[in-house]
C-alpha positions as CSV (number, residue, x, y, z in Angstrom):
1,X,-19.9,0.7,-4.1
2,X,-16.7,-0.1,-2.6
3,X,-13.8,2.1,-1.7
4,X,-11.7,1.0,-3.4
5,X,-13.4,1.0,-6.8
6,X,-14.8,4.4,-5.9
7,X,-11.1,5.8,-6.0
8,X,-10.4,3.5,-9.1
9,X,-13.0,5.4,-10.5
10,X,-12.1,8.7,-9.1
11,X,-8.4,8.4,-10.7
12,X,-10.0,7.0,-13.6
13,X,-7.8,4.2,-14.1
14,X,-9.5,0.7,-15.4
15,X,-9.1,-2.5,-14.2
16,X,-6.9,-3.6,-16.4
17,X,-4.4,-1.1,-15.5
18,X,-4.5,-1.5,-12.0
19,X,-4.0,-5.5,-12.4
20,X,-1.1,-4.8,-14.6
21,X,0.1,-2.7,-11.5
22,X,-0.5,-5.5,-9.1
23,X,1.2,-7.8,-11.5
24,X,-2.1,-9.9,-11.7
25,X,-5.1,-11.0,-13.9
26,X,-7.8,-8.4,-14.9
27,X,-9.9,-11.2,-13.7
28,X,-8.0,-11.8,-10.6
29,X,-8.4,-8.0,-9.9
30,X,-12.0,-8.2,-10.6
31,X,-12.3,-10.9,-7.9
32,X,-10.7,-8.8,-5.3
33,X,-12.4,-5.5,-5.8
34,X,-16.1,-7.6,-5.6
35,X,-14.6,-9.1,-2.5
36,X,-14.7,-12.9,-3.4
37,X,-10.6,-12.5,-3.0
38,X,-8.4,-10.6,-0.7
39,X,-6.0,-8.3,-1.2
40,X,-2.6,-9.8,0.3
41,X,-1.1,-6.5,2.2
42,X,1.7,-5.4,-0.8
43,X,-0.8,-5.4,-3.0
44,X,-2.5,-3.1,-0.7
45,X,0.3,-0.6,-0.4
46,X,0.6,-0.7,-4.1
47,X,-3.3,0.7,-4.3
48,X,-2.5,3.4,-1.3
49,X,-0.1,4.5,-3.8
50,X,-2.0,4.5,-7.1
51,X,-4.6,5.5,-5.5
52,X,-2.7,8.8,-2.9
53,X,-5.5,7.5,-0.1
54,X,-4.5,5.7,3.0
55,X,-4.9,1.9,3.5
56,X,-7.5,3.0,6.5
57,X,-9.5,5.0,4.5
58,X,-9.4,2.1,1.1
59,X,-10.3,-0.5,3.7
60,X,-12.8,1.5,5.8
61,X,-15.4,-0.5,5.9
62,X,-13.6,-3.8,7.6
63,X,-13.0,-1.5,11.1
């Protein structure tokens, strides 16, 4: 599992509601969280956000 869904899951808040947050597409978020898209870097300070957990630690896995 990735990080990201892992605090998605933690916060319990669907996909839905964080795609509305990033002013996209459940589908689109979807994408992004499997990793077939990227995140562009506002839409990641709008996850460290929603999710309280730093960029480093939501993106761990690309050091």
């Amino acid at each position: 599992m990735n990080s990201v869904k892992k605090y998605r899951d933690k916060n319990n808040i669907t996909q839905e509601e964080m795609a509305k947050k990033l002013g996209i597409t459940q589908q689109a978020y979807s994408r992004k969280e499997r990793g077939e898209r990227k995140f562009f870097v506002d839409e990641g300070f709008i996850l460290e956000e929603t999710l309280n957990v730093p960029l480093r630690e939501l993106f761990k896995e690309l050091d």
